[in-house]
Backbone as a ProteinNet text record, in pm:
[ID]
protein_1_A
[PRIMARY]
XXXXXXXXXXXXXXXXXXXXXXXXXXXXXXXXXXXXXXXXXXXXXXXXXXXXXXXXXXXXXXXXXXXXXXXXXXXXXXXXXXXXXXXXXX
[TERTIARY]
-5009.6	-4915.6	-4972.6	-4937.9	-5020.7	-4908.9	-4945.9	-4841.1	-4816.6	-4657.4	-4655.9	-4694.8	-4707	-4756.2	-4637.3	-4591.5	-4566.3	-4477.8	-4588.2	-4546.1	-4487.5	-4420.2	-4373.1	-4461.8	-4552.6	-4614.6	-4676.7	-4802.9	-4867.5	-4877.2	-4887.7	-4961	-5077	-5115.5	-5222	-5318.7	-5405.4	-5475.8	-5529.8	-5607.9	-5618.6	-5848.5	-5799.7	-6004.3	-6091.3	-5994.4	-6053.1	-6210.2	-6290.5	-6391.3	-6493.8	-6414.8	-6539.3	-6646.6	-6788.7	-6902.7	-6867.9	-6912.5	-6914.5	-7021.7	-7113.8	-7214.1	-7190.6	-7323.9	-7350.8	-7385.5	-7334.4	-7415.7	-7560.6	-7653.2	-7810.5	-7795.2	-7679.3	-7726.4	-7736.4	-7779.9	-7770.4	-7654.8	-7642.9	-7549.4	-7489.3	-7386.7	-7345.8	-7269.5	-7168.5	-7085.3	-7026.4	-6905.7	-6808.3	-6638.6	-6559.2	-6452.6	-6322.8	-6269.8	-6167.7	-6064.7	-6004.8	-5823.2	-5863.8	-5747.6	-5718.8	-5643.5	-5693.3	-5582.6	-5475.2	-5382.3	-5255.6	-5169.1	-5130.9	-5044.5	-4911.7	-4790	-4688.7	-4580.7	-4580.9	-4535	-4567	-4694.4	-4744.6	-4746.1	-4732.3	-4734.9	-4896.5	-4979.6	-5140.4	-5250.8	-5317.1	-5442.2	-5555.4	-5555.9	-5643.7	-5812.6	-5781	-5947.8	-5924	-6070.9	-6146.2	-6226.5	-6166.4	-6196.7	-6326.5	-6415.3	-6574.1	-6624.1	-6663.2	-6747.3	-6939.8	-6956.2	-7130.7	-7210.7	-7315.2	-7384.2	-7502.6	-7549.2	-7577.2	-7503.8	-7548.5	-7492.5	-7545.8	-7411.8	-7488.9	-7518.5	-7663	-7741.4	-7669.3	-7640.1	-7575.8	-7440.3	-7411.2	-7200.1	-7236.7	-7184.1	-7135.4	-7021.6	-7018.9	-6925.3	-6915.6	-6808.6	-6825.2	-6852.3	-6849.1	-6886.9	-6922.9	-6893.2	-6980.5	-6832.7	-6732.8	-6598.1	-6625.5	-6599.4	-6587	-6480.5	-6428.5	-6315.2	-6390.8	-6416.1	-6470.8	-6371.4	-6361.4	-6243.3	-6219.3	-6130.3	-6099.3	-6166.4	-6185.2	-6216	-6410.1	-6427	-6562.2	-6571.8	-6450.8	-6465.5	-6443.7	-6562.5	-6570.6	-6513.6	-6525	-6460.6	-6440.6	-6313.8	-6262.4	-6260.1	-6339.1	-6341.9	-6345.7	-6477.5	-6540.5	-6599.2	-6666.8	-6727.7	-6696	-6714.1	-6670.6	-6768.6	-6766.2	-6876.8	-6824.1	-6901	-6906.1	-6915.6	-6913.1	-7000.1	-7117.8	-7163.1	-7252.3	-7268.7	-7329.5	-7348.2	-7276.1	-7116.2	-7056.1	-7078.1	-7004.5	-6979	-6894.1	-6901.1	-6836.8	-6773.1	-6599.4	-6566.7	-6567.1	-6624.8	-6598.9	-6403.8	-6432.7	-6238.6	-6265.7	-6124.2	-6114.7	-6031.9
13974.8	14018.4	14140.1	14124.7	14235.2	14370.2	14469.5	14568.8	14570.4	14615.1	14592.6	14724.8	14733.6	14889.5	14925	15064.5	15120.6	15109.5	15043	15039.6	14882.4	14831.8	14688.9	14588.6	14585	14481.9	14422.1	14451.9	14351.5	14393.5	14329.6	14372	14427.6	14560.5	14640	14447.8	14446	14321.6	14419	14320.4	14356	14373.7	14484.3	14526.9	14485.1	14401.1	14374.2	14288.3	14352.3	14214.8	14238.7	14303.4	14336.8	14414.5	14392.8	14467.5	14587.5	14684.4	14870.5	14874.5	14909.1	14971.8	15096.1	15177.1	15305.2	15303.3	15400.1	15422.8	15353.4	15391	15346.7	15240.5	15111.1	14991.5	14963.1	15022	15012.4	14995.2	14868.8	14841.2	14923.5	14978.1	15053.5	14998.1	14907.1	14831	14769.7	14736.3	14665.3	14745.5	14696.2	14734.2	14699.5	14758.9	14738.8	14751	14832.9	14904.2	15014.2	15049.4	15148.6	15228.1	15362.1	15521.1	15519.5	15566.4	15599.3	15681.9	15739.3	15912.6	15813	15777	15764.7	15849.1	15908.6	16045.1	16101.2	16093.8	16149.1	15984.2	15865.4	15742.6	15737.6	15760.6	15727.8	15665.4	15628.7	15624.4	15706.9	15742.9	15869.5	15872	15689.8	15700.8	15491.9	15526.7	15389	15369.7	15310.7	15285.2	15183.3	15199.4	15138.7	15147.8	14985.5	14981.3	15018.1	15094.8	15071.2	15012.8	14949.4	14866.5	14930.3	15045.3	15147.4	15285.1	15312.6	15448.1	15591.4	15638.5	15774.5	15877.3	15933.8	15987.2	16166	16203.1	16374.8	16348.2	16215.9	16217	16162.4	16248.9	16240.2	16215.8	16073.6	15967	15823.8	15793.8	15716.8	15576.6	15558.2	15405.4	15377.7	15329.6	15315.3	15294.3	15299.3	15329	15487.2	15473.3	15619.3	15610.2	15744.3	15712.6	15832	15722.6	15768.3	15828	15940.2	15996.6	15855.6	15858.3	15774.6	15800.1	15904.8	16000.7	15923.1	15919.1	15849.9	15675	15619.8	15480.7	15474	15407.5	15377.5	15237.6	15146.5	15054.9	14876	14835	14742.3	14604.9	14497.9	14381.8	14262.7	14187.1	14103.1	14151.6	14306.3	14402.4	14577.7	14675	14789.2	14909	14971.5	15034.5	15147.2	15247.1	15391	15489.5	15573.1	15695.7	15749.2	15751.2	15829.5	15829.6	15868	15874.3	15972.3	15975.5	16115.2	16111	16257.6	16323.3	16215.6	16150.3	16069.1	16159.7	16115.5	16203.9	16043.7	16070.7	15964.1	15961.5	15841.8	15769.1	15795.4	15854.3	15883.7	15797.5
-4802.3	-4700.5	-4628.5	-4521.7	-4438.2	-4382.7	-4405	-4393.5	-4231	-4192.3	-4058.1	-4000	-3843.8	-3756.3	-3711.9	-3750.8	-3666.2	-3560.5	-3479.7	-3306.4	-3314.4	-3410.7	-3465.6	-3359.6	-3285.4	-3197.5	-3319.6	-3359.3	-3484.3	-3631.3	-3722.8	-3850.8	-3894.4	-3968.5	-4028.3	-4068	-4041.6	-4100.7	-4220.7	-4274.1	-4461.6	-4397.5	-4462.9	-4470.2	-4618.5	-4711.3	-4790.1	-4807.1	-4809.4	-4851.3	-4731	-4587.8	-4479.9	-4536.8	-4463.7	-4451.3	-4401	-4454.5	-4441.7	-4362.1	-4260.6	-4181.3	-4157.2	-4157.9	-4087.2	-3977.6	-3866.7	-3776.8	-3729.5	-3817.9	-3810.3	-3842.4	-3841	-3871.7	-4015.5	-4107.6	-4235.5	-4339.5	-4387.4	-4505.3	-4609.8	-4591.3	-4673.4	-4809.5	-4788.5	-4893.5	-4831.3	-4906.5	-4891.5	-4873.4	-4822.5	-4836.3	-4899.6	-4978.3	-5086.9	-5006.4	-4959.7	-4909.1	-4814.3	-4761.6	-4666.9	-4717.1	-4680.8	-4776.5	-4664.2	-4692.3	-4611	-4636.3	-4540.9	-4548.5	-4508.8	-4623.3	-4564.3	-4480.7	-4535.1	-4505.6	-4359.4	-4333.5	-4219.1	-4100.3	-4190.2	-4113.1	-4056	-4079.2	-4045.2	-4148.6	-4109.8	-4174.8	-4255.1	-4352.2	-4406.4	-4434.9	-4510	-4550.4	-4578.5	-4594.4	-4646.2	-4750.7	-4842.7	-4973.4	-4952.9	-5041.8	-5014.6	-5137.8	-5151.5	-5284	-5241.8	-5281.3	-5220.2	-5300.1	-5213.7	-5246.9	-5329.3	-5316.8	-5361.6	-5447.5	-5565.9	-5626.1	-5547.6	-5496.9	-5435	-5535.4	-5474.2	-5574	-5613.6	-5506.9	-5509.5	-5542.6	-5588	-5618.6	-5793.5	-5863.8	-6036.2	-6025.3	-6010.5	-6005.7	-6066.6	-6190.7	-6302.1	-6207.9	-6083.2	-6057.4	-5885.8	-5836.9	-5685	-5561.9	-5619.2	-5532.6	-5461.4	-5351.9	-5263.8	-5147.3	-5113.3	-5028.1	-4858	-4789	-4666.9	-4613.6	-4478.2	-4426.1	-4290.3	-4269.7	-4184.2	-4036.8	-4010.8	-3895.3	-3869.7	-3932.5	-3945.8	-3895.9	-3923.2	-3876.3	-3732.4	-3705.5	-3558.1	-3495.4	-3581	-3573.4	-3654.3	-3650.6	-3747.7	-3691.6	-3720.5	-3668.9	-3763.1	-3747	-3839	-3940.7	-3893.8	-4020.9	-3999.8	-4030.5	-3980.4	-3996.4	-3892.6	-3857.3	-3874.4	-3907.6	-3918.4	-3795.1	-3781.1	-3657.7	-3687	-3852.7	-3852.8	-4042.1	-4116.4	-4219.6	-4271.5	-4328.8	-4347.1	-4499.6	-4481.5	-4604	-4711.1	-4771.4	-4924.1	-5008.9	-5059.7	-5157	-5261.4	-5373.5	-5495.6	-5514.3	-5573.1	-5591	-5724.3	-5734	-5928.5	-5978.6
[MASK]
++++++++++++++++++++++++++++++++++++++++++++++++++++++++++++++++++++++++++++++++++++++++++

């Protein structure tokens, strides 16, 4: 079930399972869920399995929660702006 928007015109579609890209084109992971501020009613972050373990994050597994502010955009796969800063998902 797909959560509804907001602006009641369409439904949040589900980011499960899309391709993660960086900026440079490069494969980052996959995508699990979308963070959400109910409260504030927005979008916060993007949950991402990587396909890779990041090397500077002491983090028990390869889940990370990107800031939302970084996604450039949501389609068939979803693209980044740029290689940001990663906080690990606890």
């Amino acid at each position: 079930m797909a959560l509804q928007s907001t602006m009641g015109d369409e439904p949040i579609p589900s980011v499960d399972g899309l391709p993660v890209y960086a900026a440079s084109g490069n494969r980052v992971g996959e995508a699990i869920d979308l963070c959400v501020d109910l409260e504030a009613d927005r979008v916060t972050g993007l949950l991402v399995s990587m396909d890779e373990p990041l090397v500077d994050v002491d983090a028990g597994g390869n889940d990370v929660r990107i800031p939302y502010r970084f996604v450039d955009g949501i389609a068939d796969i979803i693209v980044l702006t740029s290689d940001p800063m990663i906080e690990s998902v606890e």
